[in-house]
PLY file of the C-alpha trace (Angstrom):
ply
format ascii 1.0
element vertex 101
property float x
property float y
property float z
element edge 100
property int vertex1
property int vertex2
end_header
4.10 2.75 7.74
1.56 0.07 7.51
2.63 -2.29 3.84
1.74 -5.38 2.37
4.79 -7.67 1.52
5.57 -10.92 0.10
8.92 -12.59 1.43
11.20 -14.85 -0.93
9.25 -17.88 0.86
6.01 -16.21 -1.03
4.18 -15.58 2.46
2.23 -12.10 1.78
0.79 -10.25 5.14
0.94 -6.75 6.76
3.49 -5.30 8.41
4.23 -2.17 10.02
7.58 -0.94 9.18
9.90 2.36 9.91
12.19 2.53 6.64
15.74 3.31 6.94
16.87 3.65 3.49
16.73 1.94 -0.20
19.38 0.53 -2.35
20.19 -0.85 -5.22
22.13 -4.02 -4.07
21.52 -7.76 -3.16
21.26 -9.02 0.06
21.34 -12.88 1.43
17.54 -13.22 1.03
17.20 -11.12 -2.37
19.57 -12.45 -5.01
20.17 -10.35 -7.74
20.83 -6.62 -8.07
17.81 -5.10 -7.21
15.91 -2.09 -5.01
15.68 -3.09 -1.33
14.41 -0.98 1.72
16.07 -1.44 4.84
13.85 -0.72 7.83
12.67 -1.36 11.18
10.19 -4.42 11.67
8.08 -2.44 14.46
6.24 -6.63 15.03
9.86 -8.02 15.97
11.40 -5.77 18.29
12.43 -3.12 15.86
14.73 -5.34 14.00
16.11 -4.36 11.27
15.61 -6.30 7.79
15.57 -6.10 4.30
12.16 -5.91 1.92
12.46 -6.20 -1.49
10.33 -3.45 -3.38
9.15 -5.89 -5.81
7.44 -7.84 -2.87
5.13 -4.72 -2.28
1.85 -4.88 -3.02
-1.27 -2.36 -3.27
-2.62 -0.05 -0.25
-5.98 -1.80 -0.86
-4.97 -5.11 -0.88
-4.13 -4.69 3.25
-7.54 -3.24 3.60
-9.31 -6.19 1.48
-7.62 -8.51 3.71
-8.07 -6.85 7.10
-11.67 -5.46 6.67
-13.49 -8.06 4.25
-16.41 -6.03 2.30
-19.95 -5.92 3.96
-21.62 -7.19 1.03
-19.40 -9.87 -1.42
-19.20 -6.79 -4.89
-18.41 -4.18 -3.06
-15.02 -3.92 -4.33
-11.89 -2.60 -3.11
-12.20 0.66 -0.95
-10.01 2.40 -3.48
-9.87 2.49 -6.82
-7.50 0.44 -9.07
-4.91 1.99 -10.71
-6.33 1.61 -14.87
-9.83 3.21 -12.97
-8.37 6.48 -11.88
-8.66 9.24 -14.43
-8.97 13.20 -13.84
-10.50 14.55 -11.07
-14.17 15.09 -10.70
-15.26 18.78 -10.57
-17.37 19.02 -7.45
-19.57 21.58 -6.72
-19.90 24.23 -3.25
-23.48 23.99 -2.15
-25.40 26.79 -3.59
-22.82 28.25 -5.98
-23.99 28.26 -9.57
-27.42 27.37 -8.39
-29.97 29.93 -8.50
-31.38 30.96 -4.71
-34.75 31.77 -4.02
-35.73 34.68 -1.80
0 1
1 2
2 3
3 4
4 5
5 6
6 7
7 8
8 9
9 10
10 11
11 12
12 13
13 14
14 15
15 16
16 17
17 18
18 19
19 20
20 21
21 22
22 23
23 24
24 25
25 26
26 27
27 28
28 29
29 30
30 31
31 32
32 33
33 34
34 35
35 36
36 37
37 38
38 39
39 40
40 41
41 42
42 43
43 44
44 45
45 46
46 47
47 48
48 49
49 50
50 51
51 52
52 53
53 54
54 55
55 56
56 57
57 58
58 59
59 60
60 61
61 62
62 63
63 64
64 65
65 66
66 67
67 68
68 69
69 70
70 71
71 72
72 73
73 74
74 75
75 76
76 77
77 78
78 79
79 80
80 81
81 82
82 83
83 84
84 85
85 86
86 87
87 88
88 89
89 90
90 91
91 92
92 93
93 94
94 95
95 96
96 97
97 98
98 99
99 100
């Protein structure tokens, strides 16, 4: 899976990543009791390391940075979390429309 993460040295970029498991433990780069994934780094030979979930960040924010907007307000490709509400109704074509013969 394809996530954007911030080490403990504060570098943020994309990585592609097969998780193993998560935990609620400390490791030597995370101090502190806290929820860490172990997985696969599929950019350095499959090794296996450590990501703190706190260092996650946003689906859109990999997309902002990898595929910068055509025109400089059109916004993230997905919608931020306080803009998502119910789901719109949308309509089949030429249901509840009246059809001429």
């Amino acid at each position: 899976m394809k996530i954007l993460y911030e080490n403990y040295k504060g570098v943020r970029r994309s990585r592609v990543v097969v998780p193993i498991k998560i935990e609620y433990r400390t490791s030597k780069y995370h101090p502190g009791t806290q929820w860490i994934m172990d997985a696969h780094d599929c950019e350095d030979a499959m090794k296996v390391k450590d990501f703190a979930l706190c260092g996650l960040y946003p689906a859109w924010e990999i997309a902002e940075m990898e595929e910068p907007a055509s025109k400089p307000d059109a916004g993230p490709p997905y919608p931020r979390p306080s803009a998502v509400g119910p789901p719109r109704q949308q309509r089949l074509p030429g249901v509840g429309e009246e059809t001429m013969r």
